[in-house]
MMTF fields as JSON, N, C-alpha, C and O atoms, coordinates in Angstrom:
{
  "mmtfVersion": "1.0.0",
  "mmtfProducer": "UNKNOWN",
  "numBonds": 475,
  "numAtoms": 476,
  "numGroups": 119,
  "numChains": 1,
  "numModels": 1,
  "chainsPerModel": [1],
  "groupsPerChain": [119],
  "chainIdList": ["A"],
  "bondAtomList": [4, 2, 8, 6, 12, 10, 16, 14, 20, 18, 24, 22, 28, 26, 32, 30, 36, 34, 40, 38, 44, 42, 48, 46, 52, 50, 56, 54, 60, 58, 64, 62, 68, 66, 72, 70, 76, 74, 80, 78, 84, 82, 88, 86, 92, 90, 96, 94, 100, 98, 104, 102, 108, 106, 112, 110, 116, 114, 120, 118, 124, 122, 128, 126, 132, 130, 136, 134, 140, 138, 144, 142, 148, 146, 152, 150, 156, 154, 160, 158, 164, 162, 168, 166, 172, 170, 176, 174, 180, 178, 184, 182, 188, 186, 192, 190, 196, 194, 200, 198, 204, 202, 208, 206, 212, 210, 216, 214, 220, 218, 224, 222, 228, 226, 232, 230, 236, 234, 240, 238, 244, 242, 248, 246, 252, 250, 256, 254, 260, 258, 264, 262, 268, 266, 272, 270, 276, 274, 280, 278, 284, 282, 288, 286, 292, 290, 296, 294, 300, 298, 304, 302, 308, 306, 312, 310, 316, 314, 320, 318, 324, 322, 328, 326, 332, 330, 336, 334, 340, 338, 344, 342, 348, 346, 352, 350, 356, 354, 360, 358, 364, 362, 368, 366, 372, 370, 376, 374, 380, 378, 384, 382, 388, 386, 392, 390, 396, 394, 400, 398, 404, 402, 408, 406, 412, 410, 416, 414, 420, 418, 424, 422, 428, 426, 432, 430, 436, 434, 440, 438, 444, 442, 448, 446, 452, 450, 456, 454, 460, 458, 464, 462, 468, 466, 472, 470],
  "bondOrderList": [1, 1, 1, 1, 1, 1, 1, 1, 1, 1, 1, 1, 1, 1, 1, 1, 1, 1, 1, 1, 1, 1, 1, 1, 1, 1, 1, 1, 1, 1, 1, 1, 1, 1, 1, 1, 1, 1, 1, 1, 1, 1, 1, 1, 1, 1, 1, 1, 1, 1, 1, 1, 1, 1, 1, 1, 1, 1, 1, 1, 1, 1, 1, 1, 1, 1, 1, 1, 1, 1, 1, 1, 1, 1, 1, 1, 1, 1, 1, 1, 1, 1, 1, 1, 1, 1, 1, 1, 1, 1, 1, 1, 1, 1, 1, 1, 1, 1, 1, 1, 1, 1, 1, 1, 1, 1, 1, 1, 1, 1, 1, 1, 1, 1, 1, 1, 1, 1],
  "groupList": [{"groupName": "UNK", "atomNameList": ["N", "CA", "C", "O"], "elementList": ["N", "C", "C", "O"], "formalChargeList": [0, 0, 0, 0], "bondAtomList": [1, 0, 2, 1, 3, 2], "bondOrderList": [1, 1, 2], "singleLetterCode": "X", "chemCompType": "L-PEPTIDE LINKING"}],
  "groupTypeList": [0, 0, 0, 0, 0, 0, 0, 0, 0, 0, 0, 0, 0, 0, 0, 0, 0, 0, 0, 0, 0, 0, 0, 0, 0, 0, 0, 0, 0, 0, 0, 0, 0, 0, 0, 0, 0, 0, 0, 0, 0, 0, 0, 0, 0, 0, 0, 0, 0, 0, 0, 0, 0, 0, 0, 0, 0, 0, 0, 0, 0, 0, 0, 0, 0, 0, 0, 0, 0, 0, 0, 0, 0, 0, 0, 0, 0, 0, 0, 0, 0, 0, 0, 0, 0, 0, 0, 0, 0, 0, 0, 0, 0, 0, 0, 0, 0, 0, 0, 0, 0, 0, 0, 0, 0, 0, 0, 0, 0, 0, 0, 0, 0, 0, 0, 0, 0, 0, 0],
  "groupIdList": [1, 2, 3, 4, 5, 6, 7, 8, 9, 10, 11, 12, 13, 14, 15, 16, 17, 18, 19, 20, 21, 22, 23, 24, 25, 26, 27, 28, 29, 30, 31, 32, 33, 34, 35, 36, 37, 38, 39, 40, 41, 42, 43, 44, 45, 46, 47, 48, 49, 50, 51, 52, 53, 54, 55, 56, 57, 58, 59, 60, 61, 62, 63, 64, 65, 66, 67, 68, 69, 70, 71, 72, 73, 74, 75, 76, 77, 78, 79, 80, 81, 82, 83, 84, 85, 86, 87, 88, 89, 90, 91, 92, 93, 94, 95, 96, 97, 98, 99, 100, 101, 102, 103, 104, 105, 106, 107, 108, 109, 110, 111, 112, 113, 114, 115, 116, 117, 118, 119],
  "secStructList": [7, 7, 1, 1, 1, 1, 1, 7, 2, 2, 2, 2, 2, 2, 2, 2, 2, 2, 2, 2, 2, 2, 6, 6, 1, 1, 7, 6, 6, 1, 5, 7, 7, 7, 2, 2, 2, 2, 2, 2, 2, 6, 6, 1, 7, 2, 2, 2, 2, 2, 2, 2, 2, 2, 2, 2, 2, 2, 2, 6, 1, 3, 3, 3, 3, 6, 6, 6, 3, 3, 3, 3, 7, 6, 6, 1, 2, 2, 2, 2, 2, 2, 2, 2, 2, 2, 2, 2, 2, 6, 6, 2, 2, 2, 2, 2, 2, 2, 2, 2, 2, 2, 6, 6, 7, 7, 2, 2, 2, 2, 2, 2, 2, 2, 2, 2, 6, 6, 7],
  "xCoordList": [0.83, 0.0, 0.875, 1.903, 0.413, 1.005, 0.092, -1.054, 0.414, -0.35, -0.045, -0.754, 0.833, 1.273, 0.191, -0.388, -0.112, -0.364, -2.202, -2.738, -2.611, -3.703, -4.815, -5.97, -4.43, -5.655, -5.649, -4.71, -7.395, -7.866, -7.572, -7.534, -7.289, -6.985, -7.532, -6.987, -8.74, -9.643, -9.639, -9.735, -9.506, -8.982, -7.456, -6.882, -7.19, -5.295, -5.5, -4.976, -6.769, -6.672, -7.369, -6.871, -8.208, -8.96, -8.214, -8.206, -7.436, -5.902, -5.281, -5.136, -4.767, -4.134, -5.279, -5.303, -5.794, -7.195, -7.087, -6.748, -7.53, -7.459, -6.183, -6.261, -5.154, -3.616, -3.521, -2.826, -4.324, -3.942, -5.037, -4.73, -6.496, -6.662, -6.554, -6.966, -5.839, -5.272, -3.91, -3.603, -3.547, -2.001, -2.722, -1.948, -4.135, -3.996, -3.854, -3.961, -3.563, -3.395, -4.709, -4.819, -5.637, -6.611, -8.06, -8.813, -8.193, -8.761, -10.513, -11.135, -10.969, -12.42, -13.087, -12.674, -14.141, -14.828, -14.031, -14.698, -12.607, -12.32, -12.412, -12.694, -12.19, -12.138, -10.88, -9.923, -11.051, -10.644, -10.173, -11.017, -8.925, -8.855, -10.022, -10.707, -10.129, -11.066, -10.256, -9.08, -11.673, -11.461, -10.271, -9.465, -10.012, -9.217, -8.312, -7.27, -8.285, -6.406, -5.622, -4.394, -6.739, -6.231, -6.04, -4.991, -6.664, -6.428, -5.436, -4.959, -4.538, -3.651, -2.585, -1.73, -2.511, -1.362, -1.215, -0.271, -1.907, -2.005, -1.848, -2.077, -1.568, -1.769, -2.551, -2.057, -4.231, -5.03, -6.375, -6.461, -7.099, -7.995, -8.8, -9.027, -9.552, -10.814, -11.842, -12.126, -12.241, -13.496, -12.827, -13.244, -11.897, -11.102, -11.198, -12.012, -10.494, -10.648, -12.451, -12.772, -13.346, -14.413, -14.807, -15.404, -14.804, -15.183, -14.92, -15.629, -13.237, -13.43, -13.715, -14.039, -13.828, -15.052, -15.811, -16.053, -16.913, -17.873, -18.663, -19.777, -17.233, -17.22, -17.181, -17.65, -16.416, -16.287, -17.146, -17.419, -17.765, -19.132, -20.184, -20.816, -20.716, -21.382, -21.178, -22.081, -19.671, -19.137, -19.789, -20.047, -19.868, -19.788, -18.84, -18.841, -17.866, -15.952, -15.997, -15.705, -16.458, -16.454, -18.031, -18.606, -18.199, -19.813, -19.35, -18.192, -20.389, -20.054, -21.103, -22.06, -20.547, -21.423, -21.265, -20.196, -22.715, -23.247, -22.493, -22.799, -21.732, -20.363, -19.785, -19.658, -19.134, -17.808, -16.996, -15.837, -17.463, -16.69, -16.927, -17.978, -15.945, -16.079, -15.568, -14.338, -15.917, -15.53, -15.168, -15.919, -14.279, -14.117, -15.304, -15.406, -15.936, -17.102, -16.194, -14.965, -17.178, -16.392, -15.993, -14.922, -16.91, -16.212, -15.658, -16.076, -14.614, -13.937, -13.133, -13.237, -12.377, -10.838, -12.168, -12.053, -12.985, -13.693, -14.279, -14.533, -14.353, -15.205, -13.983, -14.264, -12.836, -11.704, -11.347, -11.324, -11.142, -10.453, -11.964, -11.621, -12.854, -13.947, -13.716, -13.563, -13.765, -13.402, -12.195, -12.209, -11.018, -9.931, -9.811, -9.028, -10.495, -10.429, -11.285, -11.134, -12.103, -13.272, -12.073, -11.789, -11.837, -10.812, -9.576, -9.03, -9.243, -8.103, -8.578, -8.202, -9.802, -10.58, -11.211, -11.511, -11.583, -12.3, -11.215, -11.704, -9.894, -8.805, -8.017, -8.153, -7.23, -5.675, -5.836, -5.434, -6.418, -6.727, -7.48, -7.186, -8.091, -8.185, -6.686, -5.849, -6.831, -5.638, -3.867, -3.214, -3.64, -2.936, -3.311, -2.464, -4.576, -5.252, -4.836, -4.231, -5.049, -4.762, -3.082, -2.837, -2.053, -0.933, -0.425, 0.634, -1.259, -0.533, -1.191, -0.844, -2.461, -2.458, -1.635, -1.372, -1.22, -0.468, 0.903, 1.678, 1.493, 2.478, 2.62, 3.596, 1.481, 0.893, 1.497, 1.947, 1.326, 1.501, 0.196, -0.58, 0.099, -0.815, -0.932, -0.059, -2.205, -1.99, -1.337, -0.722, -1.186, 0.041, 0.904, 1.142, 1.743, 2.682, 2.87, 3.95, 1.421, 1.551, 1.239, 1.269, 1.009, 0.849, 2.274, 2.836, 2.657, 4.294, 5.334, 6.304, 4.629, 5.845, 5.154, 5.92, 3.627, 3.496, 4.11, 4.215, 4.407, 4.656, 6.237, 6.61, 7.161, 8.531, 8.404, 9.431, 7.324, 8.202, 8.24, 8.782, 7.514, 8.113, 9.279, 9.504, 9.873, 11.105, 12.416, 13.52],
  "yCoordList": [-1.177, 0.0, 1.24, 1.347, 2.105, 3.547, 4.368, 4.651, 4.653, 5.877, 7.283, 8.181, 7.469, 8.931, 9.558, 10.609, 8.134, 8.813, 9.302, 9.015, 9.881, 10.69, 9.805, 10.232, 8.382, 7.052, 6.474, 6.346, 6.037, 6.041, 4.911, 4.316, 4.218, 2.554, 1.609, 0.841, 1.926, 0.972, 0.486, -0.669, 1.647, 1.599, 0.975, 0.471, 1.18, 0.735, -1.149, -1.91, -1.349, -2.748, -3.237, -4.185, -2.695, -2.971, -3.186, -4.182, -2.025, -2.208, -3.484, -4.209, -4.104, -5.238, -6.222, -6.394, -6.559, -7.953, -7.913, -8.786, -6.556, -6.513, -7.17, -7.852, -7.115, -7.215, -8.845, -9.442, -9.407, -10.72, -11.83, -12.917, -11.124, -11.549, -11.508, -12.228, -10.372, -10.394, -11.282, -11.791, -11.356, -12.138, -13.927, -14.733, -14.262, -15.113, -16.247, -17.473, -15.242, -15.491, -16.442, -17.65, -15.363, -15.703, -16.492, -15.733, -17.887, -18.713, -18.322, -18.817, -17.619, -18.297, -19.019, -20.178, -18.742, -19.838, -20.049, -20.351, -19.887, -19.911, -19.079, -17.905, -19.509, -18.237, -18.015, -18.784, -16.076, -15.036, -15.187, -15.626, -14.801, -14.357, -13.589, -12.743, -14.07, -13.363, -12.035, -11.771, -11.286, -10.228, -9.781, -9.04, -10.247, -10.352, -11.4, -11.408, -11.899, -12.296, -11.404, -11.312, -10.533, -9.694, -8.478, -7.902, -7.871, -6.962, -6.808, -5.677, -8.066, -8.394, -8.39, -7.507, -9.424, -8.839, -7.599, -7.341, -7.092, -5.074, -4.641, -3.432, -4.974, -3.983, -2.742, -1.65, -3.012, -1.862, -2.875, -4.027, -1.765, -2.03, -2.456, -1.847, -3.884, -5.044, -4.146, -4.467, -3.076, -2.358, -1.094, -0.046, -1.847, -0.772, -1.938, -1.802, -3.252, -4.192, -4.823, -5.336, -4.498, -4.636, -4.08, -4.684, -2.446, -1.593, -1.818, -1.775, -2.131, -2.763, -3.745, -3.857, -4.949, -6.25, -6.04, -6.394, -5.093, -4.502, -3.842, -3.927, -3.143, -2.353, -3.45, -3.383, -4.444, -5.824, -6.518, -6.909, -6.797, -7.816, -7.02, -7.752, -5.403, -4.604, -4.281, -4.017, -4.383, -4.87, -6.608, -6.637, -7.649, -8.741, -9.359, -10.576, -8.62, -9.246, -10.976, -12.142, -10.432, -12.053, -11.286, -10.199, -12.784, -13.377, -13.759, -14.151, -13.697, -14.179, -15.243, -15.391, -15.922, -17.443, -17.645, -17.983, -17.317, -17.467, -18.122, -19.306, -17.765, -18.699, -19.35, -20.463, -19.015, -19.465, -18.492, -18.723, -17.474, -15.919, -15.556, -15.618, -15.246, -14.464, -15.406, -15.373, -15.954, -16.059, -15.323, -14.453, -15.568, -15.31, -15.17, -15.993, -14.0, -14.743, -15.618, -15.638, -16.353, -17.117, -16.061, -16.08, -15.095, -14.232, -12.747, -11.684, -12.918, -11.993, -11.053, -9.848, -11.49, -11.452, -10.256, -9.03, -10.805, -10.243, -8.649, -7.873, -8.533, -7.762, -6.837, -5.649, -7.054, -6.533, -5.434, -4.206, -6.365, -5.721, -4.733, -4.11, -4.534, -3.42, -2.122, -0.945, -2.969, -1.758, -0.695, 0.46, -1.661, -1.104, -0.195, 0.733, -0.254, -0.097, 1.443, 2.483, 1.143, 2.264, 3.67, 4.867, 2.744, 3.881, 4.758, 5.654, 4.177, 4.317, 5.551, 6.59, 5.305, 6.838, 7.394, 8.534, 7.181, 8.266, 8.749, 9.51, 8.498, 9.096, 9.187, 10.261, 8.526, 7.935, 8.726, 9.824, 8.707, 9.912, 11.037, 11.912, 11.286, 12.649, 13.295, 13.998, 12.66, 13.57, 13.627, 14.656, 12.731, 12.596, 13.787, 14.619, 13.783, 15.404, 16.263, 17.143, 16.281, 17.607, 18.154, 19.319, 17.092, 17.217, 17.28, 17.848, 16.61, 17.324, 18.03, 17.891, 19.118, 20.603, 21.548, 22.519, 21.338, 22.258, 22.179, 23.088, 20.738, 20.72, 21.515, 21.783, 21.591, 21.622, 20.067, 20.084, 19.129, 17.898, 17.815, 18.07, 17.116, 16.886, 15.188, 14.409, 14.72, 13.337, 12.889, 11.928, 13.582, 13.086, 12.979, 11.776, 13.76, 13.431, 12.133, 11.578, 11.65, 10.45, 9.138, 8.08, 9.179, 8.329, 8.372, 7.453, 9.427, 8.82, 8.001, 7.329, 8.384, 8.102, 6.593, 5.633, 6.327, 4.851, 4.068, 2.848, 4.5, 4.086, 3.575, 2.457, 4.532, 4.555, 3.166, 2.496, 2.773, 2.297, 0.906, 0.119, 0.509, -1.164, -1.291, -2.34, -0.209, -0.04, -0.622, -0.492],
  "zCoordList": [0.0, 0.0, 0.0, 0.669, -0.754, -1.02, 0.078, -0.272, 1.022, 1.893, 1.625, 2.079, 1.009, 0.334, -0.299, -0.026, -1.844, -2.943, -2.348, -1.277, -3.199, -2.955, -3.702, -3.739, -4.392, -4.669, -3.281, -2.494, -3.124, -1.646, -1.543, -2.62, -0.489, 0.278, -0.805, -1.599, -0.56, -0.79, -2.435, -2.849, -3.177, -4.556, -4.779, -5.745, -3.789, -3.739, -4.098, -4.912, -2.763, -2.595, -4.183, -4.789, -4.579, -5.828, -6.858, -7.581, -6.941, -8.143, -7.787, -8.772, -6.413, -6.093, -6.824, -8.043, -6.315, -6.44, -8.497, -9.296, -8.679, -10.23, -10.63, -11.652, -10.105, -10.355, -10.483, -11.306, -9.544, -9.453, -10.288, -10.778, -10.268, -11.591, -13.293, -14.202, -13.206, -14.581, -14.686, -15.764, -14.159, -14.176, -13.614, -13.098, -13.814, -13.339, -12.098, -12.076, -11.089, -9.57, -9.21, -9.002, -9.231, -8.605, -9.758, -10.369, -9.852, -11.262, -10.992, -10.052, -11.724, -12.079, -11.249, -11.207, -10.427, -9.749, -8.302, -7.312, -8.203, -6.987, -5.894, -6.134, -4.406, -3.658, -3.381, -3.291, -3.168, -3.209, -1.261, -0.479, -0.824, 0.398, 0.972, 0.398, 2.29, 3.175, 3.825, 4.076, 3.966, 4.323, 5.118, 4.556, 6.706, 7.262, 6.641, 7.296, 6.088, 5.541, 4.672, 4.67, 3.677, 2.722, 3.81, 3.52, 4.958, 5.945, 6.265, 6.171, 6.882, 7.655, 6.449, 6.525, 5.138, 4.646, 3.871, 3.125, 4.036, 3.243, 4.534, 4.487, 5.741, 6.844, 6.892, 7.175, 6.503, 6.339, 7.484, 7.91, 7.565, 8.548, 7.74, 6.695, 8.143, 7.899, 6.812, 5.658, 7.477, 6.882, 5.196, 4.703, 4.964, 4.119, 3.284, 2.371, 3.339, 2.46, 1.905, 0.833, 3.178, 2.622, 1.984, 1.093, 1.904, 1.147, -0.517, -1.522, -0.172, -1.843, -2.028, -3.21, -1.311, -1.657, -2.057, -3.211, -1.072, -1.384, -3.039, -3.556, -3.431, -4.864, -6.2, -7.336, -5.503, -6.596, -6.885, -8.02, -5.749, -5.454, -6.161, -6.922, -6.182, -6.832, -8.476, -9.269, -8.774, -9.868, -10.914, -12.118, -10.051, -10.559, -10.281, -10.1, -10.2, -10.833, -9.241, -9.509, -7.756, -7.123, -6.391, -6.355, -5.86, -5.158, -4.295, -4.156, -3.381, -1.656, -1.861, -2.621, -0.887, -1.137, 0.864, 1.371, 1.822, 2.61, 3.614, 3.749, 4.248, 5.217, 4.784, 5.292, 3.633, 2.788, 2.355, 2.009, 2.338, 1.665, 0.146, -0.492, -0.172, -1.325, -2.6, -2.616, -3.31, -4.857, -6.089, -6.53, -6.547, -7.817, -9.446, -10.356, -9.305, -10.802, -11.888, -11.96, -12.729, -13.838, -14.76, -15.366, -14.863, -15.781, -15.365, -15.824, -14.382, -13.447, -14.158, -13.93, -14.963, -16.198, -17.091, -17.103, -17.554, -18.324, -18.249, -19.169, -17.251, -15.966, -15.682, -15.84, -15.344, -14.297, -16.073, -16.147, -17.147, -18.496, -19.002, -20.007, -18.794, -19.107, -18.484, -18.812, -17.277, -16.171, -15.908, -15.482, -16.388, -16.658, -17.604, -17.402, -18.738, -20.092, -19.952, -20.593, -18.985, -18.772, -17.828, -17.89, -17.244, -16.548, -16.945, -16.301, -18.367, -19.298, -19.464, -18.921, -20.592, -21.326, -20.306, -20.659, -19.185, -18.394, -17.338, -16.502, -17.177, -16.145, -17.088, -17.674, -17.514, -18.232, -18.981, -18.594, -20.3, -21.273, -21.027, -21.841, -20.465, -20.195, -19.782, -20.348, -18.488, -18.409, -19.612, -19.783, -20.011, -20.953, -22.079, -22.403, -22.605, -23.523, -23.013, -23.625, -21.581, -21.051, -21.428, -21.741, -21.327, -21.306, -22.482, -22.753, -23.377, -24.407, -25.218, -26.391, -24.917, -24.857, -24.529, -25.24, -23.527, -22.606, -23.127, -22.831, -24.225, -24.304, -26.337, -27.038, -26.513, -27.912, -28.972, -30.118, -28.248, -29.414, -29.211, -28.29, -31.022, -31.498, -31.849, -31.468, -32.671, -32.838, -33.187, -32.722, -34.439, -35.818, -34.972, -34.864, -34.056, -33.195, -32.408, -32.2, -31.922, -31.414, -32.115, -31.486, -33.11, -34.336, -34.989, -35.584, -34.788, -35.322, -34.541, -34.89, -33.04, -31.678, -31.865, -31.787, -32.128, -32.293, -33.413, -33.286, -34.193, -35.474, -35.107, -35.463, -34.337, -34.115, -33.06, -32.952, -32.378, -31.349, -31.566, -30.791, -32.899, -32.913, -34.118, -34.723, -34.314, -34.951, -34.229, -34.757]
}
C-alpha cells in the first residue's frame, strides 16, 4: 500500500485484487482471500478491504457465497479488463489530452511516436 499517494486505500486494494486476476493469480470460480487475511497482509484495517469487496461484489468481478466468503465470478478477467479499459478513457486519457495541450503535441505526433516504437 502507497499511503502517500492521494488514490484512496480501498482503490489501492482494488488495483491489487485486479492485479492478481489479470495475471492469473486468482482462477475463475475460486475463492478469493477473506477479508481479514487480505487486511492483515495489506496492513489496512478489515473495513477498508471490505469496502473494496464490497465495490467488486457490486461490480460482478467475485460473489459471496453465505459462510464461505467471497468467490471469484467465472467471468472476473472479463469484468476486471472493461473496467480497466473504462478507466483508461475516463482518467488515463483525459488527463494525458490535457498534457498534451499544454504541451501543444498533437496526434500526428503520437501516431508517429506509435509508429517509431516497434522499430
Amino acid at each position: 500500500m502507497d499511503f502517500k499517494t492521494d488514490k484512496p486505500i480501498y482503490r489501492q486494494i482494488i488495483d491489487y485484487c485486479f492485479g492478481r486476476i489479470m495475471a492469473g493469480s486468482w482462477q475463475p470460480g475460486a475463492k478469493v482471500p477473506s477479508v481479514r487475511e487480505l487486511a492483515v497482509q495489506m496492513a489496512v484495517n478489515t473495513h477498508t478491504v471490505l469496502k473494496a469487496f464490497d465495490q467488486m461484489q457490486q461490480s460482478g468481478i467475485i460473489v459471496s457465497r453465505r459462510g464461505m466468503g467471497f468467490f471469484l465470478a467465472d467471468d472476473a478477467r472479463d469484468r476486471v479488463d472493461e473496467q480497466r479499459r473504462q478507466e483508461f478513457f475516463d482518467t488515463h486519457l483525459e488527463e494525458l489530452f490535457r498534457e498534451m495541450d499544454m504541451l501543444g503535441i498533437g496526434i500526428d505526433d503520437i501516431a508517429e511516436k506509435w509508429r517509431q516504437r516497434g522499430s
